[in-house]
C-alpha positions as CSV (number, residue, x, y, z in Angstrom):
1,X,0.0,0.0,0.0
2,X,2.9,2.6,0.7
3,X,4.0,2.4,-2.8
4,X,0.6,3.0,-4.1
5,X,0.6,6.1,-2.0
6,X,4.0,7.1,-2.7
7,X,2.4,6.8,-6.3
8,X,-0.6,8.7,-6.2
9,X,1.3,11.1,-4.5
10,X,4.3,11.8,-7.1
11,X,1.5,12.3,-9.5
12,X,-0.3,15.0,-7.8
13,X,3.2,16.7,-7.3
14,X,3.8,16.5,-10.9
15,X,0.1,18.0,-11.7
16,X,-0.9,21.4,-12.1
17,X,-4.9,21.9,-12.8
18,X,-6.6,18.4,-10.5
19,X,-10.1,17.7,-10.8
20,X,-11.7,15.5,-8.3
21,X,-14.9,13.6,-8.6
22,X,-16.5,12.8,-5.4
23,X,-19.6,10.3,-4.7
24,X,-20.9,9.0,-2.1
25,X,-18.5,6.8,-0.7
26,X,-16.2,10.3,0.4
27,X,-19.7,11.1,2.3
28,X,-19.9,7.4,4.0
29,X,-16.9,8.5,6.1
30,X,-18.5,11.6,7.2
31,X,-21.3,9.7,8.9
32,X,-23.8,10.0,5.6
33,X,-25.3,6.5,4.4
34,X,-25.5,6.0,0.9
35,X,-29.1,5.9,-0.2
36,X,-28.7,2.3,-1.7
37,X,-26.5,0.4,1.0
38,X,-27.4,-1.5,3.4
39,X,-29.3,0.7,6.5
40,X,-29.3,3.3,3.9
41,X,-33.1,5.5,3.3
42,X,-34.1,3.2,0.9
43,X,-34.2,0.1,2.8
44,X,-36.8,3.1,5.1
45,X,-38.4,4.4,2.2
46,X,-39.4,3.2,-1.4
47,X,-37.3,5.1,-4.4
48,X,-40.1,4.8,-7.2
49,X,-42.5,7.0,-5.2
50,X,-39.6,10.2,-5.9
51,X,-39.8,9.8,-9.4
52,X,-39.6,13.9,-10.1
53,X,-43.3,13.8,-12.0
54,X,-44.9,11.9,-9.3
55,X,-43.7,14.2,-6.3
56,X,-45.3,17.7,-8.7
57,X,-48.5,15.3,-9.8
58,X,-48.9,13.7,-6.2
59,X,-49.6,15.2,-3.1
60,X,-49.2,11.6,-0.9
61,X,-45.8,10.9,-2.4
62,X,-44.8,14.4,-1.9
63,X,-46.2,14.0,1.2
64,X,-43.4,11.2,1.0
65,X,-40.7,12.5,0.2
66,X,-40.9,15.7,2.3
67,X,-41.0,13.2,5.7
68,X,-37.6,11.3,3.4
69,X,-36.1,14.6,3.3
70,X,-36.7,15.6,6.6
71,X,-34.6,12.3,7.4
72,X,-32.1,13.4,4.9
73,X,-31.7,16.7,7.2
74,X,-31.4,14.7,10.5
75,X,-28.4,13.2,8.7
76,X,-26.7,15.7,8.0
77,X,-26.8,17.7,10.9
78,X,-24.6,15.2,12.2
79,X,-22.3,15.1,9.4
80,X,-18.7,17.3,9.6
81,X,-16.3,16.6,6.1
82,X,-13.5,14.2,7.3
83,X,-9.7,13.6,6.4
84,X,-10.4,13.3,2.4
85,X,-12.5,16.7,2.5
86,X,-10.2,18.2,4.1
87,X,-7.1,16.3,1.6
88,X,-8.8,18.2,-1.3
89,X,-9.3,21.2,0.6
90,X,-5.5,21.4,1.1
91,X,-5.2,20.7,-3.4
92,X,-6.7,24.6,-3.3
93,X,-4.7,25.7,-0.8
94,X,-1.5,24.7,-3.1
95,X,-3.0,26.3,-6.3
96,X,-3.7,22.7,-8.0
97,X,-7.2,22.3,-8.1
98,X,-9.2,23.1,-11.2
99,X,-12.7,22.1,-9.1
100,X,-14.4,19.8,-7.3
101,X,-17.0,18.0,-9.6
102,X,-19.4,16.1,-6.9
103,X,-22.3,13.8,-7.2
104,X,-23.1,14.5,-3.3
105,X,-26.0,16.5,-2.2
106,X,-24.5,17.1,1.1
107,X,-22.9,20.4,1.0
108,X,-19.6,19.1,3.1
109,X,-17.4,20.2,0.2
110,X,-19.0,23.8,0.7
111,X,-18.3,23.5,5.0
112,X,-14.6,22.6,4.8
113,X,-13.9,26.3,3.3
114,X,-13.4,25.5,-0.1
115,X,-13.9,28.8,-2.6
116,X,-17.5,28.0,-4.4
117,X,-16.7,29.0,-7.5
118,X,-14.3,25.6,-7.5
119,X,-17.2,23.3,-6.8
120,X,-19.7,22.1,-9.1
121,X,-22.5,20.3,-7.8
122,X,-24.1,18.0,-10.9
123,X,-26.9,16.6,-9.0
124,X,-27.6,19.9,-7.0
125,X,-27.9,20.4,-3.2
126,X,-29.9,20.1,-0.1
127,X,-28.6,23.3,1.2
128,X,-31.4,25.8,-0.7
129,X,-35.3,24.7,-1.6
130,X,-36.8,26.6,-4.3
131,X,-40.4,27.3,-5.4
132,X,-41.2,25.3,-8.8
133,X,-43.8,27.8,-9.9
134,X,-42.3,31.4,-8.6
135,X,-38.4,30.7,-8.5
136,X,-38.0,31.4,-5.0
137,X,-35.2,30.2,-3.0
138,X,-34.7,29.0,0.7
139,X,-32.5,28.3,2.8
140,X,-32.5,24.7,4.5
141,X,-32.4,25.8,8.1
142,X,-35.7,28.2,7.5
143,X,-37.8,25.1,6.2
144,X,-36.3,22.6,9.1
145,X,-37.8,24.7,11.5
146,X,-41.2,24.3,9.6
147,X,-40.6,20.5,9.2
148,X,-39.9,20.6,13.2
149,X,-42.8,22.5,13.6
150,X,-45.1,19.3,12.4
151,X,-45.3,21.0,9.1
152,X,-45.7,17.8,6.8
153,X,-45.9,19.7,3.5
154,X,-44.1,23.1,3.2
155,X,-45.0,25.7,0.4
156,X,-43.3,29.2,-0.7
157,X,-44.7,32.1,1.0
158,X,-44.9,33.7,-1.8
159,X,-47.4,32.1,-4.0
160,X,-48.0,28.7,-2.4
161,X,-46.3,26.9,-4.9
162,X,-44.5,23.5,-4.4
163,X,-41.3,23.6,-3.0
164,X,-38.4,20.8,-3.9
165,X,-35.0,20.9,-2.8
166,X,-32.2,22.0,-5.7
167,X,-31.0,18.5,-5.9
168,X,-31.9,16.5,-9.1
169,X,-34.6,13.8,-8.4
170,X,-35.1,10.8,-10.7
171,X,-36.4,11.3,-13.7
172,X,-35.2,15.0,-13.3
173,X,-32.9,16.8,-15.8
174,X,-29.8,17.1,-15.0
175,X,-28.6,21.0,-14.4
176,X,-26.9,21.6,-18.1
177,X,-24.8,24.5,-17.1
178,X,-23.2,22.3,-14.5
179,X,-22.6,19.6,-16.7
180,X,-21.1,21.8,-19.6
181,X,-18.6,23.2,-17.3
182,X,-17.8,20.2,-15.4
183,X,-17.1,18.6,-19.2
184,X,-15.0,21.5,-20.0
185,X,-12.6,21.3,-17.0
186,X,-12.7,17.3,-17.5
187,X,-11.3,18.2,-20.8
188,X,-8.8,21.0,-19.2
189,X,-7.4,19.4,-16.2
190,X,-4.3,17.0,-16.1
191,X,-5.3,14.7,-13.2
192,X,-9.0,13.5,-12.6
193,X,-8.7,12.0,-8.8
194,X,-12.0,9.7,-8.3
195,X,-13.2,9.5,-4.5
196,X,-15.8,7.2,-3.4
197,X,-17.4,7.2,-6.5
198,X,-18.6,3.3,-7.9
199,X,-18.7,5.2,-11.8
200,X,-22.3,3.9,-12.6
201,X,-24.9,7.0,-12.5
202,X,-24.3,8.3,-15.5
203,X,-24.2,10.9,-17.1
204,X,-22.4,11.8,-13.8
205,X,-20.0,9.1,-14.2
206,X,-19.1,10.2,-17.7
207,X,-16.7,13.0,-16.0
208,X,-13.8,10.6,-15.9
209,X,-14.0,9.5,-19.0
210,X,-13.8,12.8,-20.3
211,X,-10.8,13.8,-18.9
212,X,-9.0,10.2,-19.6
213,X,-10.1,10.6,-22.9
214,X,-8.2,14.1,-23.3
215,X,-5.2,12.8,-22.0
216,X,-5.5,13.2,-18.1
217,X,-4.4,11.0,-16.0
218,X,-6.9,8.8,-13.9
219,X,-6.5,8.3,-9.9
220,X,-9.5,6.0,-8.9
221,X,-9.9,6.0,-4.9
222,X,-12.6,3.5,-3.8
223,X,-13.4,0.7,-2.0
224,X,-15.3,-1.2,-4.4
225,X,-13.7,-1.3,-8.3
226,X,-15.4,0.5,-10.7
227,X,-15.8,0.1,-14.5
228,X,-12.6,2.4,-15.1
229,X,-10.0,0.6,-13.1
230,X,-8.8,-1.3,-15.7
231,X,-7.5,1.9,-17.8
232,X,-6.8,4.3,-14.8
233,X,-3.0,4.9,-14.0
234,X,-3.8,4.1,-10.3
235,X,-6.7,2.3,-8.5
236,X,-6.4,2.1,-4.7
237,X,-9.5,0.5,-3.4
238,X,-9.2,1.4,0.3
239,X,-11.0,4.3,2.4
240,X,-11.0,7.5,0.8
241,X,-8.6,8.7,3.7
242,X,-5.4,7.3,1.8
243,X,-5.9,10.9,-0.6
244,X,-4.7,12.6,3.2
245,X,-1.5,10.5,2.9
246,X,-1.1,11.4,-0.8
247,X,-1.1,15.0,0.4
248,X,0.9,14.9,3.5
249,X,-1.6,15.5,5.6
């Protein structure tokens, strides 16, 4: 294992623009189940009734999914980003990192300092709630109170439209700008780093293959293998700590 570190850490000396892709197993280590595992929300609840069209057409499953977000919030309340957060933290702090391209709907990259403008969130976040109908935005902590309050439903002030959290549901369109530009540095940076991702939600997962394809080289960190292994220039399957090592941390 040393020399896999020693590895992955020569490479990130020798690179200069580092994009990482995070999924959920960086978030596992913070204390946040992944939806699908075992213990995970939907072993509670059941996935096909927050199809995106069925929570603006139905009232019970938004009912639903409001009490599954609520769950969601618990979660994270007791979440704080760990050693690998803080591992690609230190990338901006030495001028390496290109951004932070995440599947996670968490918001840890956001609480470990990290500039925004360096993080692109492809499935969206928790963090704000916006009206479908009038655009309005929230911030999480105003509608917790309301969902600790016995509120079951919440709707905007403003014109008692449905509100949805700005993460991407199934079924849900993925937020294009986001993609576009995570593409772009995919096809700019010289080092993709993979944490705790698996590689199968796509178009998500497509990220990597972007940048191998434009010549970058491929770090996969993950405890399970993942359908890029085979072609990356380094696959460590261990805990998503090992990128603190790589950094010196």
């Amino acid at each position: 294992m040393n020399g896999l570190i020693q590895k992955g850490s020569q490479m990130i000396k020798e690179a200069q623009k580092i994009l990482v892709f995070t999924g959920a197993g960086l978030s596992t280590e913070s204390g946040i189940p992944d939806f699908r595992s075992p213990g995970g929300l939907w072993e509670k609840y059941d996935p096909t009734d927050f199809y995106y069209q069925k929570i603006i057409s139905d009232e019970g499953a938004r009912t639903k999914y409001w009490a599954m977000i609520k769950d969601v919030y618990s979660i994270l309340a007791k979440a704080a980003p760990n050693r690998a957060h803080m591992a690609i933290k230190t990338l901006e702090d030495q001028g390496k990192l290109l951004s932070v391209v995440t599947q996670n709907i968490d918001g840890l990259h956001h609480e470990v300092g990290h500039s925004p403008e360096k993080i692109i969130e492809i499935h969206g976040t928790v963090a704000t709630i916006s009206c479908l109908s009038c655009g309005r935005q929230y911030m999480k902590d105003e509608i917790i109170l309301r969902l600790n309050s016995g509120v079951k439903l919440p709707c905007c002030d403003q014109c008692s439209g449905i509100l949805k959290p700005d993460s991407v549901s199934f079924g849900q369109a993925m937020p294009e700008d986001k993609m576009t530009l995570a593409i772009m540095h995919a096809r700019e940076c010289d080092l993709c780093i993979v944490v705790g991702s698996s590689l199968v939600v796509y178009p998500a997962a497509s990220i990597p293959d972007y940048a191998a394809q434009s010549g970058a080289r491929l770090m996969i960190i993950n405890r399970e293998p993942t359908p890029l292994d085979r072609s990356a220039d380094l696959a460590i399957r261990q805990s998503v700590s090992v990128l603190a090592d790589m950094v010196g941390m």
